[in-house]
Each structure stands twice: as C-alpha cells, then as structure tokens.
C-alpha positions as CSV (number, residue, x, y, z in Angstrom):
1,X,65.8,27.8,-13.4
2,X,67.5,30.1,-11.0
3,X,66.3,33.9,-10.2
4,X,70.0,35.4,-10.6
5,X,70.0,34.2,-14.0
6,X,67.1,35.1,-15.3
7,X,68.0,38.7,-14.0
8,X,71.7,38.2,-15.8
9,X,69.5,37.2,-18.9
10,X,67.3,40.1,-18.5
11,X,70.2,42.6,-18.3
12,X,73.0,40.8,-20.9
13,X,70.2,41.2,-23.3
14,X,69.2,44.7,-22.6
15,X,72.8,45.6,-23.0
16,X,72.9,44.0,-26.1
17,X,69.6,45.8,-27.2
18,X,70.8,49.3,-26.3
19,X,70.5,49.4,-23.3
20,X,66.8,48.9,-23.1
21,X,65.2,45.2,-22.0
22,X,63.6,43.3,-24.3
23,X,60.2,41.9,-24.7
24,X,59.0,38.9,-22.6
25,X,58.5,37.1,-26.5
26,X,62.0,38.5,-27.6
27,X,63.8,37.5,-24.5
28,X,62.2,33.8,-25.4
29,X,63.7,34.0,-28.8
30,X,66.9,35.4,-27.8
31,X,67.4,32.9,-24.4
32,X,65.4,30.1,-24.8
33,X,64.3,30.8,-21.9
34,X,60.3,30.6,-21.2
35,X,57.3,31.8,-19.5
36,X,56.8,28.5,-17.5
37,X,60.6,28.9,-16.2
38,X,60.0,32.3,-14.1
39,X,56.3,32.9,-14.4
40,X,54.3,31.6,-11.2
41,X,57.9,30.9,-10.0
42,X,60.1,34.0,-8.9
43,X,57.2,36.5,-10.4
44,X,54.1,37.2,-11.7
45,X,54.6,39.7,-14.8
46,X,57.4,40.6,-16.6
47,X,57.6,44.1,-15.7
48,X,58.0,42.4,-12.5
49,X,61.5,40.5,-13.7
50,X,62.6,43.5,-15.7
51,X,62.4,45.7,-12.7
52,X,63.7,43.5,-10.6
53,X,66.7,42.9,-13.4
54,X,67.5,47.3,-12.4
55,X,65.1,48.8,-15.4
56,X,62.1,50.4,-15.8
57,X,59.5,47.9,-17.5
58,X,58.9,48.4,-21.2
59,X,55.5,50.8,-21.5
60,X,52.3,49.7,-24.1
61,X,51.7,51.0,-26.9
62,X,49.3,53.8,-26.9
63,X,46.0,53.8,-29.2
64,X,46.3,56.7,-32.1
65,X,44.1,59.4,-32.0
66,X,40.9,59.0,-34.5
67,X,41.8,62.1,-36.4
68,X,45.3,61.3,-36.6
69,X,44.1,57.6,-38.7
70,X,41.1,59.7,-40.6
71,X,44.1,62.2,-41.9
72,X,46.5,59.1,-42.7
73,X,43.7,57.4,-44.4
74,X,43.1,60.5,-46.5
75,X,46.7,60.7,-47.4
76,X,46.9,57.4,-49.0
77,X,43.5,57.6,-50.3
78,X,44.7,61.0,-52.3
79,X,48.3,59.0,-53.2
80,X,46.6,56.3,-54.8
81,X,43.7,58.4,-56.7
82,X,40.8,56.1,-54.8
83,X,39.1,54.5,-51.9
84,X,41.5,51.7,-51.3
C-alpha cells in the first residue's frame, strides 16, 4: 500500500472526526486499512504516520489521582447505601 494514501487516509478521517486523527484501531475500522500495511513499511508507530499526515499524535490517557477514585468510590458507595 502506498505512503500518500495512507497519509490521505489519515487526514480524510481526521476531517471527518473533527478535525482530530483517529486511533490506529479506529482508522482500521474506518479504512480497512491495517497495521501490517504501513507498520515496519513507511513507519514504525503511529504517531509517526499521524504526524507525518500534518497533526500532532493523539496523547495517552493519564492515570487518575488515588484521591480522586477514593472520593468517587465514596460517592457511589453513599448513593447506593453500601459497600458495592
């Protein structure tokens, strides 16, 4: 599979999503297009492809804070009267 159209892929979809790219398992779904066809190939991540395509790559998602879960735990442990 060619380079330029993975990139025209990468950036039809990120129109379509907003603006922003999608995820390397939502560009599969949405293409049909897969790992094997540009991993190894034309580059090694997708951030890679997805800043290659013009955009910043998509950032992880970071951990909660322990306190925040311990106060969220104690909110639904108070809305449903026990330990659940």
């Amino acid at each position: 599979m060619k380079k330029e159209y993975i990139l025209e892929e990468i950036r039809r979809t990120a129109k379509e999503n907003g603006g922003a790219p999608l995820g390397v398992r939502m560009f599969l779904r949405e293409t049909g297009i897969k790992e094997a066809d540009w991993k190894g190939k034309h580059w090694v991540r997708w951030g890679d492809a997805v800043r290659d395509a013009g955009f910043a790559p998509n950032k992880l998602t970071v951990a909660y804070e322990e306190s925040a879960l311990i106060e969220k735990f104690i909110a639904v442990m108070r809305e449903v009267g026990r330990f659940p």
